[in-house]
N, C-alpha and C positions, 0 to 999 in steps of 0.2 A: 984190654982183654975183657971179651963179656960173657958174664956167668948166665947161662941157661940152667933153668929147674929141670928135673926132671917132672915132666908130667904124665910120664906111664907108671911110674908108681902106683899102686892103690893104696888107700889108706882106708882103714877098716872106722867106722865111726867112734868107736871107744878113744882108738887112738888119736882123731879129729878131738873131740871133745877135749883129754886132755890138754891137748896144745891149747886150744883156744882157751881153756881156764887156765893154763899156764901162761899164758901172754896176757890174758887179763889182770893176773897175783901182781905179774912185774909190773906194767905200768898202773895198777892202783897202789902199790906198794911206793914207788917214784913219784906220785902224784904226793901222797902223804909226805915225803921227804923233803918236796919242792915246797910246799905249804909250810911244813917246819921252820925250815930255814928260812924261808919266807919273815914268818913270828921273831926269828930273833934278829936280823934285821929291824924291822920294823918298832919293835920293843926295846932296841939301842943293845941289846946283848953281844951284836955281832955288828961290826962297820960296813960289811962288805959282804955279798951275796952272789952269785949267780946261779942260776937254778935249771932244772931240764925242760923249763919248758923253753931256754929259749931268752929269756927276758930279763935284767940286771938290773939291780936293787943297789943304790947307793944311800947313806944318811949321813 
C-alpha cells in the first residue's frame, strides 16, 4: 500500500515555518541525546550504546 501526500493542500507560511522549526527542535533535541549517551559510553558509565544515528558503540 502506497501513501500519497496530499499536495492541493495549502499551507499558509506561518504554518510552514512552524513545522519546519518543529522538525528542526526534534532532531536537534535527538542529536543531543545521541551525543549523551554517546559520553557515557565512552566514559565506561554505560557498557552498551546504540544511538539514532544509526551507529553502535561497544567498550
Amino acid at each position: 500500500m502506497q501513501i500519497t501526500p496530499d499536495l492541493t493542500s495549502n499551507l499558509s507560511f506561518e504554518d510552514f515555518k512552524t513545522e519546519v522549526l518543529n522538525d528542526y527542535r526534534i532532531a536537534t533535541v535527538s542529536r543531543e541525546c545521541s551525543l549523551l549517551g554517546r559520553r557515557e559510553v565512552l566514559t565506561g558509565k554505560a557498557k552498551f550504546g546504540i544511538f539514532g544515528d544509526g551507529k553502535k558503540c561497544l567498550s
